[in-house]
N, CA, C and O atoms as a GROMACS GRO file, in nm:
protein
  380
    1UNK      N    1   0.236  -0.901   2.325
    1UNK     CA    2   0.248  -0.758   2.304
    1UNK      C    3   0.192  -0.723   2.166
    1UNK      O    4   0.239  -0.761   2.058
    2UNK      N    5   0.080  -0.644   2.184
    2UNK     CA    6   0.074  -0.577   1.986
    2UNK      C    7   0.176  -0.546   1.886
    2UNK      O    8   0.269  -0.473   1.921
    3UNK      N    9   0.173  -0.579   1.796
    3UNK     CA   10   0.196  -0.539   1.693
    3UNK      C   11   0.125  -0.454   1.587
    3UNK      O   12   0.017  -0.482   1.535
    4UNK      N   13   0.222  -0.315   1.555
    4UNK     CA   14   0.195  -0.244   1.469
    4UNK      C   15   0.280  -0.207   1.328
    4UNK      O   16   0.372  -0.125   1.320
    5UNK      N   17   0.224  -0.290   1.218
    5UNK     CA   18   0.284  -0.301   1.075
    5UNK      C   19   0.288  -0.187   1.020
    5UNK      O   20   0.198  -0.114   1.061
    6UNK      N   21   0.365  -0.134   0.932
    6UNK     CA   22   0.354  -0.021   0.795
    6UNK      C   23   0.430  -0.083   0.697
    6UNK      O   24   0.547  -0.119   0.707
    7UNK      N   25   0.342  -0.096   0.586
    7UNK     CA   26   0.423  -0.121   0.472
    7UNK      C   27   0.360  -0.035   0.346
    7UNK      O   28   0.250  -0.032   0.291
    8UNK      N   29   0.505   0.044   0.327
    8UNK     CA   30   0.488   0.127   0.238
    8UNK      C   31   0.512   0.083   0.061
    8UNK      O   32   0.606   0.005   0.045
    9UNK      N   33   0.462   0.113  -0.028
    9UNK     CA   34   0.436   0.120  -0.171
    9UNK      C   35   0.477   0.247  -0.244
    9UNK      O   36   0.410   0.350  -0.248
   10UNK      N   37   0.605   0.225  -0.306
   10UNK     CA   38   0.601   0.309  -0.404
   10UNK      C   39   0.570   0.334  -0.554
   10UNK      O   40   0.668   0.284  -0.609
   11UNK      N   41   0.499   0.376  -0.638
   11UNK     CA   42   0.435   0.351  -0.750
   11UNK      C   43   0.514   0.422  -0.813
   11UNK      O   44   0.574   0.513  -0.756
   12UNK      N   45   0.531   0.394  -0.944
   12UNK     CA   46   0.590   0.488  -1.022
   12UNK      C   47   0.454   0.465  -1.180
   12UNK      O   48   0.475   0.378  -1.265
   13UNK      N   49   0.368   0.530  -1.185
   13UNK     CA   50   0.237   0.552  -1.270
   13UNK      C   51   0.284   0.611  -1.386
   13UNK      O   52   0.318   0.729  -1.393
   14UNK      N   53   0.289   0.518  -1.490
   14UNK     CA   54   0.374   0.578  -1.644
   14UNK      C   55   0.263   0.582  -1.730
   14UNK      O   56   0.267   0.633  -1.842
   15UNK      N   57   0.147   0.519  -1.669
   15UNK     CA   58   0.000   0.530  -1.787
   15UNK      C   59  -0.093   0.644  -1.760
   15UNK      O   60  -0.189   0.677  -1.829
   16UNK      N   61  -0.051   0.700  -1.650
   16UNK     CA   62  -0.152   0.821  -1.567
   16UNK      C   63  -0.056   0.926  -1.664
   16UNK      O   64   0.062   0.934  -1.699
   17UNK      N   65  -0.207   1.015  -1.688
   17UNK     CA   66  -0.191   1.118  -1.764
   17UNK      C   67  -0.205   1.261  -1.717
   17UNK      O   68  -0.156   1.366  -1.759
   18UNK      N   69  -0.298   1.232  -1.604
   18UNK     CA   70  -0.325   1.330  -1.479
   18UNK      C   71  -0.363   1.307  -1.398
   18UNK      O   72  -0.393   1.189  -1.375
   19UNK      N   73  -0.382   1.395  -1.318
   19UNK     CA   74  -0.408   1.359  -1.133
   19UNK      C   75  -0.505   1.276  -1.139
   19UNK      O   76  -0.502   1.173  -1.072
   20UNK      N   77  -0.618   1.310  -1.228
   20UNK     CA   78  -0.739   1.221  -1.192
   20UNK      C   79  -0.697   1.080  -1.238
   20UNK      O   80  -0.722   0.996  -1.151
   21UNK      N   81  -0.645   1.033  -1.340
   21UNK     CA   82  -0.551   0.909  -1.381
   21UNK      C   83  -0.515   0.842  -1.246
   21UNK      O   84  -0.559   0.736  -1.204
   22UNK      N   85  -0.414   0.938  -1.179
   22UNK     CA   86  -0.310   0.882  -1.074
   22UNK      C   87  -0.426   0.859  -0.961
   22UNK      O   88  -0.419   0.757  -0.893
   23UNK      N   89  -0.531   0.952  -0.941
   23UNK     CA   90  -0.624   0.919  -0.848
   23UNK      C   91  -0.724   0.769  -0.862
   23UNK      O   92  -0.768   0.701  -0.770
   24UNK      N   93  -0.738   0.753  -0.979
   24UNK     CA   94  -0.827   0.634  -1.028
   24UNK      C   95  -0.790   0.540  -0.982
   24UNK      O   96  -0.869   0.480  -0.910
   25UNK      N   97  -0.636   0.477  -1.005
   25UNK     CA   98  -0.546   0.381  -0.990
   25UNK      C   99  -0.492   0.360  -0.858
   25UNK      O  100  -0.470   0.244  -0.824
   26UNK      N  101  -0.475   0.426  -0.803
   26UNK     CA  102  -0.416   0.456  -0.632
   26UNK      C  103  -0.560   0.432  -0.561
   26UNK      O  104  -0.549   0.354  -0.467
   27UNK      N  105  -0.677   0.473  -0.580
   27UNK     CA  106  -0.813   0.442  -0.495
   27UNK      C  107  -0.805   0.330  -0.532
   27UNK      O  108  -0.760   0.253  -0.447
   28UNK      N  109  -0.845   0.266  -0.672
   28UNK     CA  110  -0.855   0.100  -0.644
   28UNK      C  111  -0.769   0.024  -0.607
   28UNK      O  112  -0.798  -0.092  -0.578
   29UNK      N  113  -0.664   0.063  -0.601
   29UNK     CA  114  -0.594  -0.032  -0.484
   29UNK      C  115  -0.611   0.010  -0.332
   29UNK      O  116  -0.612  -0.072  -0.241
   30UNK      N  117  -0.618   0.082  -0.324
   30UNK     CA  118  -0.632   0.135  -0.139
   30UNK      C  119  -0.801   0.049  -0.162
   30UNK      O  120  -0.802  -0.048  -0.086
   31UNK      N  121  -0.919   0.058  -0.232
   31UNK     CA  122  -1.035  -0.013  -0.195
   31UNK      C  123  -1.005  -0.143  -0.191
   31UNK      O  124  -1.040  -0.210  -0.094
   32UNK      N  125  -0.927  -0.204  -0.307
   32UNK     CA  126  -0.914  -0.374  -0.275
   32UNK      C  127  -0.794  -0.412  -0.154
   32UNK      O  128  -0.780  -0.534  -0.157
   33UNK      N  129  -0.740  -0.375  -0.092
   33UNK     CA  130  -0.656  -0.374  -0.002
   33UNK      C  131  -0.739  -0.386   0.129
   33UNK      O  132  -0.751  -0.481   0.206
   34UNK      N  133  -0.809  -0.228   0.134
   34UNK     CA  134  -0.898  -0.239   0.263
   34UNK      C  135  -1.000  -0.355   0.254
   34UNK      O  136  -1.018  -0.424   0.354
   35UNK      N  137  -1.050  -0.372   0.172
   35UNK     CA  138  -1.161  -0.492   0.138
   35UNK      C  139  -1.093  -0.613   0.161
   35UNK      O  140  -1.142  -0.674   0.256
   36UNK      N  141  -1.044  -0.642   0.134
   36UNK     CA  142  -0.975  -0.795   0.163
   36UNK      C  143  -0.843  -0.794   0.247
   36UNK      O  144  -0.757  -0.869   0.202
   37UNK      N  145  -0.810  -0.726   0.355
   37UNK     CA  146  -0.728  -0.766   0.466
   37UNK      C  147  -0.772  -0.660   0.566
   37UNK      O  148  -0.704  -0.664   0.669
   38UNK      N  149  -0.876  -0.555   0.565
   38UNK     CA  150  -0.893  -0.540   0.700
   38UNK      C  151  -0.770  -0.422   0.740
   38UNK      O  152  -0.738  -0.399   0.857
   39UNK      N  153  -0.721  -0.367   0.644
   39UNK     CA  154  -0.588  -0.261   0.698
   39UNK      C  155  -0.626  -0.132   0.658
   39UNK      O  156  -0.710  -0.107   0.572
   40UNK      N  157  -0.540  -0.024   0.747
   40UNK     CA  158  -0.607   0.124   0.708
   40UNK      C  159  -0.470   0.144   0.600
   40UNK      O  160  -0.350   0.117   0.597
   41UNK      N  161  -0.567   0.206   0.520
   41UNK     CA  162  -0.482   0.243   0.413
   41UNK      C  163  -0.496   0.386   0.360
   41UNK      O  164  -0.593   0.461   0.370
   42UNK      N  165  -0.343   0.415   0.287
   42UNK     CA  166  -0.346   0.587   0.283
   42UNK      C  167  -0.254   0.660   0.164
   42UNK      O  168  -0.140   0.622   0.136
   43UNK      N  169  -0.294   0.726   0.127
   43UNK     CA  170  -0.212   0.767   0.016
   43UNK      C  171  -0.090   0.866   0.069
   43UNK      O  172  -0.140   0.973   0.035
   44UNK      N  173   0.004   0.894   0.114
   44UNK     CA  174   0.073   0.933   0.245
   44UNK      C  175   0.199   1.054   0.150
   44UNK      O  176   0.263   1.143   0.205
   45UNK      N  177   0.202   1.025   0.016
   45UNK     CA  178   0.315   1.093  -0.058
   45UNK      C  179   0.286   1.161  -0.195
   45UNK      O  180   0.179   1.139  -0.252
   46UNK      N  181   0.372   1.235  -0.244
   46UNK     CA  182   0.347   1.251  -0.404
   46UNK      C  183   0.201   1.318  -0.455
   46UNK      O  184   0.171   1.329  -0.574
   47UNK      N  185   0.143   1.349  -0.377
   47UNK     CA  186  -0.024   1.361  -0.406
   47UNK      C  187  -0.039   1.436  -0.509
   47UNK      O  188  -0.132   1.404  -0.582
   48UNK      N  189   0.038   1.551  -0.548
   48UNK     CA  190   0.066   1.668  -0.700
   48UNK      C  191   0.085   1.619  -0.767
   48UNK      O  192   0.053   1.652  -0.881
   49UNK      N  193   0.166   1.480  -0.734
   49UNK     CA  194   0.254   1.442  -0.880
   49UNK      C  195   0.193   1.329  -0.932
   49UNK      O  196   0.209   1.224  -0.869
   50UNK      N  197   0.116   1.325  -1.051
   50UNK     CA  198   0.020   1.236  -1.122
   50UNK      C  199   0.111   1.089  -1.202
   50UNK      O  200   0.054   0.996  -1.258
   51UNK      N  201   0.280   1.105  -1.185
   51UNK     CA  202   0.274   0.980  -1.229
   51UNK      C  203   0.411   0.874  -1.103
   51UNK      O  204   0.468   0.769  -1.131
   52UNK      N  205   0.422   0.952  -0.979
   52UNK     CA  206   0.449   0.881  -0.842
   52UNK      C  207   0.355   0.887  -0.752
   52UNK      O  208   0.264   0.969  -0.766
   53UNK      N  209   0.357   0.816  -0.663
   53UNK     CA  210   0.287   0.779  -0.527
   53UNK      C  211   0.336   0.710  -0.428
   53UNK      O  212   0.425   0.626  -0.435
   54UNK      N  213   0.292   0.736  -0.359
   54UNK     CA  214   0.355   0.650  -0.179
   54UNK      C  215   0.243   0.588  -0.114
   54UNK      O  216   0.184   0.668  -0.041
   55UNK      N  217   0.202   0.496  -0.117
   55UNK     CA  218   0.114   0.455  -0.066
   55UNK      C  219   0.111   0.320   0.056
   55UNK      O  220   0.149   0.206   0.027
   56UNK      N  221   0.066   0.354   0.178
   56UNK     CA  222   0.106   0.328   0.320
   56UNK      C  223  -0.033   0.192   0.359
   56UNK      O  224  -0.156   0.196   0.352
   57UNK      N  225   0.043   0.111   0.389
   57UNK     CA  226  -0.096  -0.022   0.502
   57UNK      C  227  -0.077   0.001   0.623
   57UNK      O  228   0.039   0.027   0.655
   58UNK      N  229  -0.164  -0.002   0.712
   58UNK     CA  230  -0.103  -0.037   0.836
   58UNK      C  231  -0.189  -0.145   0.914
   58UNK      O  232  -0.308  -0.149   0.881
   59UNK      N  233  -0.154  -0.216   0.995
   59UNK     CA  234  -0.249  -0.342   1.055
   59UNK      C  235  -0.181  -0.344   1.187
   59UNK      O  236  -0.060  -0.361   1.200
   60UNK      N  237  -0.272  -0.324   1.294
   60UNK     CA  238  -0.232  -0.398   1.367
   60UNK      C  239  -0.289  -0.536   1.492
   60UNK      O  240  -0.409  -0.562   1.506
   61UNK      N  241  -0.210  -0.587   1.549
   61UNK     CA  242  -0.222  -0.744   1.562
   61UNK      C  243  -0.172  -0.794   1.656
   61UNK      O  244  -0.061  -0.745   1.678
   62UNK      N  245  -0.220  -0.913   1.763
   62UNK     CA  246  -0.227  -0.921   1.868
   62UNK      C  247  -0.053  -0.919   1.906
   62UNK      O  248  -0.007  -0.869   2.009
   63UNK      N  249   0.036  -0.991   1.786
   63UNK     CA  250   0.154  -1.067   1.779
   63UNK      C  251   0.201  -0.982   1.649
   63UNK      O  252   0.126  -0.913   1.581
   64UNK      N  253   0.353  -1.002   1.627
   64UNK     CA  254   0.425  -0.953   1.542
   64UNK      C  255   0.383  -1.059   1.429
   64UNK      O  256   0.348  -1.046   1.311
   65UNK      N  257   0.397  -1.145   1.495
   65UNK     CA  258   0.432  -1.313   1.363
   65UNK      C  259   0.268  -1.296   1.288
   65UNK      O  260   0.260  -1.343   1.174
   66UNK      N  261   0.173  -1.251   1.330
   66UNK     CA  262   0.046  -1.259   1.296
   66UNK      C  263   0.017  -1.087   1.191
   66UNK      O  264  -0.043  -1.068   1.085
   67UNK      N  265   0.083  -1.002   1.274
   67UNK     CA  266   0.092  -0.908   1.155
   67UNK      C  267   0.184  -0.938   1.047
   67UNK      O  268   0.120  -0.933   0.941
   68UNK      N  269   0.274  -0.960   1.032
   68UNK     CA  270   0.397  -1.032   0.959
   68UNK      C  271   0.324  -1.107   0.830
   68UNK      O  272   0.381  -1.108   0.720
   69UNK      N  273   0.220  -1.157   0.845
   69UNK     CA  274   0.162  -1.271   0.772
   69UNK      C  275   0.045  -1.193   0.737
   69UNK      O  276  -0.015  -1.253   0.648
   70UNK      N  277   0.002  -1.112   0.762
   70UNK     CA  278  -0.100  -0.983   0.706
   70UNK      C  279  -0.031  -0.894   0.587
   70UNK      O  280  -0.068  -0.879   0.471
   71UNK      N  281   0.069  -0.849   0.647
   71UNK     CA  282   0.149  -0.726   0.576
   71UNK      C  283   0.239  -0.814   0.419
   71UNK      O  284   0.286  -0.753   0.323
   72UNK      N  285   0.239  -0.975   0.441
   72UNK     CA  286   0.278  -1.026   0.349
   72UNK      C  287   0.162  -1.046   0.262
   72UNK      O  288   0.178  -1.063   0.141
   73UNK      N  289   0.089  -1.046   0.296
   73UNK     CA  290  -0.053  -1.100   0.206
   73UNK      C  291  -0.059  -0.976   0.119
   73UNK      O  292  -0.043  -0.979  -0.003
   74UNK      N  293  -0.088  -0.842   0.204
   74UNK     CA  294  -0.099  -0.707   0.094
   74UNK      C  295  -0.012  -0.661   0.037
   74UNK      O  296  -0.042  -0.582  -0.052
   75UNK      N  297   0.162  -0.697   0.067
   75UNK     CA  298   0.257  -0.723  -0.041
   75UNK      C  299   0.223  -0.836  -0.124
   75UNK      O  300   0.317  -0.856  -0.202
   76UNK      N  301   0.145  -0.905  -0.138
   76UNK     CA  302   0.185  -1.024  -0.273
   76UNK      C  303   0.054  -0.964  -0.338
   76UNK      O  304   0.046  -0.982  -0.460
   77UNK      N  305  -0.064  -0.887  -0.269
   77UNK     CA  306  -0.189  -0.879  -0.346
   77UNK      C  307  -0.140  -0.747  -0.414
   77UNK      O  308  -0.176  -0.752  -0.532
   78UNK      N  309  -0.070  -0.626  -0.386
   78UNK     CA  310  -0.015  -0.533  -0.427
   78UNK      C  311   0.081  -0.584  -0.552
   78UNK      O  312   0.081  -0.556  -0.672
   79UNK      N  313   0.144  -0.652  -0.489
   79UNK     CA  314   0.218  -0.676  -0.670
   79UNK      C  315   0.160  -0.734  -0.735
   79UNK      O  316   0.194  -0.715  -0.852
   80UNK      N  317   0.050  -0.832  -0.721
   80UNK     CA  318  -0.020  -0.875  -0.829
   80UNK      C  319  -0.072  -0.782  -0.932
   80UNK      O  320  -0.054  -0.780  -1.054
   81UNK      N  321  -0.161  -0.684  -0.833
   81UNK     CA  322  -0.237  -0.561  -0.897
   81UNK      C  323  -0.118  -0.439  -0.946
   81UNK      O  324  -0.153  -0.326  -0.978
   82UNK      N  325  -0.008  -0.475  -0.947
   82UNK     CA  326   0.022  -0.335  -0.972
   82UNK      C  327   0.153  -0.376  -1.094
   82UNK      O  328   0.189  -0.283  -1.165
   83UNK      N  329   0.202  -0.476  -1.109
   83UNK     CA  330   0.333  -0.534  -1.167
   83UNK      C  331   0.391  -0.448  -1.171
   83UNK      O  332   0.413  -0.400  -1.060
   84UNK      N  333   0.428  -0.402  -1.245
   84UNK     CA  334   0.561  -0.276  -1.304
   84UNK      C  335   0.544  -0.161  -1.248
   84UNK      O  336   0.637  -0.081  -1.260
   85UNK      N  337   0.438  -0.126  -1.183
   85UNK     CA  338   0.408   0.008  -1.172
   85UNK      C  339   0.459   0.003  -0.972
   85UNK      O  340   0.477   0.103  -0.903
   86UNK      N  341   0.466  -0.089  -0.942
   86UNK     CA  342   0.548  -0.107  -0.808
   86UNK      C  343   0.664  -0.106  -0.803
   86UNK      O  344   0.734  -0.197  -0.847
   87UNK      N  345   0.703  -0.012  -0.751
   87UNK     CA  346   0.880   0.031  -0.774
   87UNK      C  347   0.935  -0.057  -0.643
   87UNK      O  348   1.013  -0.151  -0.655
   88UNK      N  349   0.871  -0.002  -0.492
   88UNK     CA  350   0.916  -0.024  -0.405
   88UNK      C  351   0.862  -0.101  -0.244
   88UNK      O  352   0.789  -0.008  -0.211
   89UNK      N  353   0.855  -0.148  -0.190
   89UNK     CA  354   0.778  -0.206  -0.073
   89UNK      C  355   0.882  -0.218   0.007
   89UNK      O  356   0.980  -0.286  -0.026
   90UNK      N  357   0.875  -0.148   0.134
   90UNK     CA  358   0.905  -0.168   0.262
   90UNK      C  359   0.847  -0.187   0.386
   90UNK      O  360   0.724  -0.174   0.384
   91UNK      N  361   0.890  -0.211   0.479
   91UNK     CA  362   0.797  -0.263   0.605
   91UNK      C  363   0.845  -0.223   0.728
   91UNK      O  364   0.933  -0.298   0.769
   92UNK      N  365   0.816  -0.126   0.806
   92UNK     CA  366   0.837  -0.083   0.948
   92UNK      C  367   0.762  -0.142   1.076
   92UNK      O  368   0.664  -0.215   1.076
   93UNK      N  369   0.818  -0.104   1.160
   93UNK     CA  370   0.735  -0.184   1.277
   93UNK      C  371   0.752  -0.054   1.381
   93UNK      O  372   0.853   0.011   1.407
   94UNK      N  373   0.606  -0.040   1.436
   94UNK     CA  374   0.628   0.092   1.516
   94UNK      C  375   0.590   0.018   1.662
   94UNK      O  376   0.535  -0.091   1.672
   95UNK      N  377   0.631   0.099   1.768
   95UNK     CA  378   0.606   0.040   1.895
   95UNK      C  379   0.695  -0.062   1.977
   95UNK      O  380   0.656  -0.103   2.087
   0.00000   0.00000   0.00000
Protein backbone atom coordinates (compact mmCIF):
# COMPACT_ATOMS: atom_id res chain seq x y z
CA UNK A 1 0.00 0.00 0.00
CA UNK A 2 1.56 3.70 -0.54
CA UNK A 3 2.75 5.66 1.69
CA UNK A 4 2.28 9.30 2.18
CA UNK A 5 4.88 11.26 4.65
CA UNK A 6 4.60 15.03 6.03
CA UNK A 7 7.09 16.24 8.09
CA UNK A 8 6.74 19.48 9.28
CA UNK A 9 9.65 22.15 10.46
CA UNK A 10 9.29 24.77 12.64
CA UNK A 11 11.91 27.60 12.47
CA UNK A 12 12.19 30.10 14.78
CA UNK A 13 14.75 32.79 12.49
CA UNK A 14 16.49 35.15 15.20
CA UNK A 15 19.18 36.37 12.46
CA UNK A 16 16.44 37.39 9.81
CA UNK A 17 15.93 40.93 9.85
CA UNK A 18 13.21 40.91 7.19
CA UNK A 19 11.09 39.04 5.01
CA UNK A 20 13.65 38.98 2.44
CA UNK A 21 16.19 37.53 5.33
CA UNK A 22 13.44 34.94 6.31
CA UNK A 23 12.95 34.31 2.50
CA UNK A 24 16.76 33.69 1.78
CA UNK A 25 17.08 31.08 4.52
CA UNK A 26 13.75 29.10 4.15
CA UNK A 27 14.49 28.81 0.02
CA UNK A 28 17.86 27.29 0.70
CA UNK A 29 16.67 24.83 2.60
CA UNK A 30 13.48 23.91 0.64
CA UNK A 31 16.37 23.87 -2.57
CA UNK A 32 18.77 21.49 -0.67
CA UNK A 33 16.01 19.28 0.57
CA UNK A 34 14.33 19.01 -2.87
CA UNK A 35 17.81 18.38 -4.40
CA UNK A 36 18.91 15.64 -2.41
CA UNK A 37 15.79 13.48 -1.43
CA UNK A 38 13.43 13.94 -4.18
CA UNK A 39 10.44 15.50 -1.78
CA UNK A 40 7.94 18.34 -2.52
CA UNK A 41 8.60 20.90 -0.36
CA UNK A 42 6.67 24.07 0.92
CA UNK A 43 6.71 26.90 2.97
CA UNK A 44 3.04 26.16 4.40
CA UNK A 45 3.03 28.88 7.59
CA UNK A 46 4.13 32.23 9.06
CA UNK A 47 4.85 33.71 5.57
CA UNK A 48 4.42 37.73 7.14
CA UNK A 49 6.33 36.88 9.88
CA UNK A 50 10.16 37.31 9.01
CA UNK A 51 11.55 35.65 12.09
CA UNK A 52 9.00 32.11 12.25
CA UNK A 53 8.24 29.61 9.65
CA UNK A 54 6.56 26.29 9.04
CA UNK A 55 8.02 24.53 6.67
CA UNK A 56 6.37 21.11 5.22
CA UNK A 57 8.25 17.69 3.14
CA UNK A 58 6.20 15.43 1.75
CA UNK A 59 7.33 12.01 -0.04
CA UNK A 60 5.61 9.55 -1.07
CA UNK A 61 6.56 5.71 -1.29
CA UNK A 62 5.74 2.42 -2.33
CA UNK A 63 5.80 1.24 1.68
CA UNK A 64 5.55 3.14 4.93
CA UNK A 65 9.04 1.61 6.20
CA UNK A 66 10.61 3.11 2.91
CA UNK A 67 9.06 6.55 3.41
CA UNK A 68 9.97 6.36 7.13
CA UNK A 69 13.66 6.19 6.08
CA UNK A 70 13.21 9.22 3.58
CA UNK A 71 11.42 11.53 6.01
CA UNK A 72 14.36 10.54 8.50
CA UNK A 73 17.05 11.48 6.18
CA UNK A 74 15.39 15.22 5.68
CA UNK A 75 15.00 15.34 9.47
CA UNK A 76 18.76 14.71 10.15
CA UNK A 77 19.73 16.92 6.86
CA UNK A 78 17.33 19.71 8.30
CA UNK A 79 18.95 19.81 11.58
CA UNK A 80 22.20 19.77 10.33
CA UNK A 81 21.43 22.92 8.22
CA UNK A 82 19.44 24.63 10.56
CA UNK A 83 20.81 23.87 14.43
CA UNK A 84 19.13 26.27 16.69
CA UNK A 85 17.01 27.81 14.39
CA UNK A 86 14.85 24.36 14.36
CA UNK A 87 12.44 24.59 17.03
CA UNK A 88 10.26 21.74 15.94
CA UNK A 89 9.82 18.49 13.61
CA UNK A 90 6.90 16.40 13.37
CA UNK A 91 5.70 13.68 11.13
CA UNK A 92 2.14 12.73 9.87
CA UNK A 93 1.05 10.04 7.76
CA UNK A 94 -1.89 10.74 5.46
CA UNK A 95 -3.94 7.96 3.80
Amino acid sequence: MPAIGVITFELRIDDAHSLKDKRHFVKSLKDRLRAKFNVAVAEIDHQDLWQRGLVAAVTVAPDQAFAEQVLQSVEREAAALLGGVLVDATVEWLG
